[in-house]
N, C-alpha and C positions, 0 to 999 in steps of 0.2 A: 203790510208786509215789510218786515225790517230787512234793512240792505248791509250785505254783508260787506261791501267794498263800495268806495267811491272816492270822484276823481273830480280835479279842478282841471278847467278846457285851460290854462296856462300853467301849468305843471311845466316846468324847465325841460323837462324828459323831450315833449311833445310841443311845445307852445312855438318853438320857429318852425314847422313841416306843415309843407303846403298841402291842402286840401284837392282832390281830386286833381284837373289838369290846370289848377290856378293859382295865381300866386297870392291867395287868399291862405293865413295861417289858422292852425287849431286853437292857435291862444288868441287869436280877434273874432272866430268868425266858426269856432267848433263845438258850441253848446248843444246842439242837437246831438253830433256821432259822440259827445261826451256821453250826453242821457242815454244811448243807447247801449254803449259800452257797459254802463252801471246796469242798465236792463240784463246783458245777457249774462253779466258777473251774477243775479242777483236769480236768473229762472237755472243759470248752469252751472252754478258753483257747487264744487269743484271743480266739476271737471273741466267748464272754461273760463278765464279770467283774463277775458277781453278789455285792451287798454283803446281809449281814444286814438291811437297811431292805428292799430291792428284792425276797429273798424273801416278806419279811412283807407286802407291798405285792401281790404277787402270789396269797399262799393266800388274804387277803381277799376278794380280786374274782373269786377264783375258784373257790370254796367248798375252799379245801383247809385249813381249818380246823373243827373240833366241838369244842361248849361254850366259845364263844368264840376261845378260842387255842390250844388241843391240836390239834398237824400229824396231820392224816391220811394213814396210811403211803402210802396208796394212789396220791395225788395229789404225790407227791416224782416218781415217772419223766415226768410230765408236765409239770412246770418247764420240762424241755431235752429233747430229742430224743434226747441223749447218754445218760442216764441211764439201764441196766437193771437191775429190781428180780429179782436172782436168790435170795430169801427171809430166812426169819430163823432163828436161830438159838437157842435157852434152855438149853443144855446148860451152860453158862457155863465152855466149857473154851476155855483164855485160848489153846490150842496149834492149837485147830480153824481160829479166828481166821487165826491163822499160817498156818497152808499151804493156806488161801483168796488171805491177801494176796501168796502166793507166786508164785500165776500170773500176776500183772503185768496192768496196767490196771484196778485192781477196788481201794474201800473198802469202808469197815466202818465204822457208826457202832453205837457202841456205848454199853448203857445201864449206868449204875454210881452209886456212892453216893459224895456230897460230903458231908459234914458230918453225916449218916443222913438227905439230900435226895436225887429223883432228881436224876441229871446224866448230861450225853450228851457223847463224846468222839469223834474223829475217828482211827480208826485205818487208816496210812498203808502202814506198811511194816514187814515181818517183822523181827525176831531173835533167830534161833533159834528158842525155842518160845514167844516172848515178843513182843511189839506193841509199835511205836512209837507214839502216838498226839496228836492237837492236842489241848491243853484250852482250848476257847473262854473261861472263866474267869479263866485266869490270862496266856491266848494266850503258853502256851511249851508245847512236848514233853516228854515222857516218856514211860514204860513206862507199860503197861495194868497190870501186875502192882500199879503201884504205887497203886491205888487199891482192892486185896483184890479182889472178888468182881465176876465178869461176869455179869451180869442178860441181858442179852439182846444177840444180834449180828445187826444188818439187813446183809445184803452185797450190795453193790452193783455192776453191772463198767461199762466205757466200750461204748457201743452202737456198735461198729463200721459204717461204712459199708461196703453192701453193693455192691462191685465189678462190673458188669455184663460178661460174657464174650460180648465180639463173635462174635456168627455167622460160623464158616468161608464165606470167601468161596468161591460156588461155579466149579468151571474152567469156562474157557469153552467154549462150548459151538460147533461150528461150527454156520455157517449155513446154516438148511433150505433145501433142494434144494428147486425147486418140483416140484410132483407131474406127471409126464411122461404125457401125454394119448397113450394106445394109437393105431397109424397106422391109421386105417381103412382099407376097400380101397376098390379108385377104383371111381368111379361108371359102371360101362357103359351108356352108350343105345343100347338097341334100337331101328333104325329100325323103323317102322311103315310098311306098305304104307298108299298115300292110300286112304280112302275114296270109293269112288265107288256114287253111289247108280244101281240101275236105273231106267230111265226108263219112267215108265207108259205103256201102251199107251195109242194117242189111242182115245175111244170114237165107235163110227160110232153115226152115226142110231138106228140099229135098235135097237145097244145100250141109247143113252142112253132110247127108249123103253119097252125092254123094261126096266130098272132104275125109272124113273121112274113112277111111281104116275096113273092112267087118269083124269084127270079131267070133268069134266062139259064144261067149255070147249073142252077137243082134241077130245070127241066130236059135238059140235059142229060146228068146222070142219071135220072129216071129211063132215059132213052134206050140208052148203053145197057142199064139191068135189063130192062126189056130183049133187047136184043142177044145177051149173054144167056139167059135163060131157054129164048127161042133156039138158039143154038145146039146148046144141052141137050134140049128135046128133041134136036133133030141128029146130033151122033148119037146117043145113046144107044138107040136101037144094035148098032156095027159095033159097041162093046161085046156082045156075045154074052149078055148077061140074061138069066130065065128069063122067060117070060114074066113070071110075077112079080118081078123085082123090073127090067126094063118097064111095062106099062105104067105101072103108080108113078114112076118114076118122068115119065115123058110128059103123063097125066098132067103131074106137079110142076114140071118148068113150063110148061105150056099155061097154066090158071099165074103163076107166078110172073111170067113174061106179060099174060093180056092184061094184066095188074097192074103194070109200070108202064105199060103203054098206055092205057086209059088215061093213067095221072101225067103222064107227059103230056 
């Protein structure tokens, strides 16, 4: 993977600013936040072009440093979004390196010895069984071989964006038929013959008597006829009326009186 930017850890810019909470500077002692700088220039660029100041500015505030200024491995994929940490390495075989960097989008920082000091280098690109790599130090390339023994390899690859795969549009679907209401059968009306009520019989006298309950007041007037009649029959004779005419006549109040006396 070619690097599209990089940086020497004593760059005038940055080389007197102290590292984390120590009076240790980026230009003795910033080989690492260098290499990492060039990492996130190299997985983010354009869009970010991180200087050795700006990582160191960043593990402070945001605990990605212990014992002052030692980078916590942990807290490097958290810089950028870009960055995934796919482990380390201590075998220290310089060809492992190699056909990691082989797969394309992926570093390596690597630990090794300057002067019998640690130092951290940037390795880029394969060849052969041998590493190209930055030295933040001298800020030029070279072989990893050329610094004798690998101590340790952190490897690193680009965090691919993850392409979302549109949902098959589904066919269209024809339009529901409305649900078709069964024909009922037609309503026959039965005529109805009219109702005719029968008509009560009228009640005669007799009836309405014989239903109706004998009170003391009708027995009564039965009395009174009685006696009215008896009466009759006894002036009539002193009208001076014929004979044939006074008897029938006495005759008939007297059947008439013993009639309403019975019923009384």
């Amino acid at each position: 993977m070619e690097l599209p930017l990089w940086y020497g850890q004593r760059d005038a810019r940055w080389a007197n600013i102290k590292m984390g909470t120590t009076t240790d500077t980026i230009g003795g002692y910033g080989c690492l936040i260098t290499c990492i700088a060039i990492m996130v220039d190299a997985f983010d660029y354009p869009k970010n072009q991180a200087k050795p100041v700006d990582v160191n500015t960043w593990l402070t505030k945001n605990g990605g440093y212990t014992g002052g200024d030692l980078v916590i491995w942990s807290a490097v994929p958290r810089i950028t979004g870009s960055i995934l940490a796919q482990g380390t390495a201590y075998s220290g075989n310089i060809a492992e390196v190699a056909n990691y960097l082989n797969k394309g989008n992926c570093l390596c920082i690597c630990e090794v010895r300057m002067n019998g000091y640690m130092h951290f280098v940037l390795g880029y690109k394969a060849k052969g069984g041998d590493v190209w790599v930055h030295d933040p130090w001298t800020n030029t390339q070279k072989l990893l071989s050329s610094f004798g023994k690998l101590y340790s390899a952190h490897f690193y690859a680009k965090s691919m964006p993850v392409i979302p795969v549109p949902a098959p549009t589904p066919a269209p679907q024809p339009p529901a038929q409305p649900e078709r209401i069964p024909d009922l059968p037609p309503v026959v009306v039965v005529p109805q013959p009219p109702k005719t009520e029968t008509p009560k019989p009228i009640e005669t006298p007799k009836e309405i008597i014989k239903d109706n309950k004998e009170t003391p007041m009708l027995k009564g007037y039965r009395t009174y006829i009685a006696l009215a009649f008896a009466l009759v029959a006894l002036v009539a004779p002193q009208f001076g009326l014929p004979t044939n005419i006074s008897e029938p006549l006495v005759a008939l109040c007297l059947a008439v009186a013993a009639f309403f006396r019975a019923k009384a």
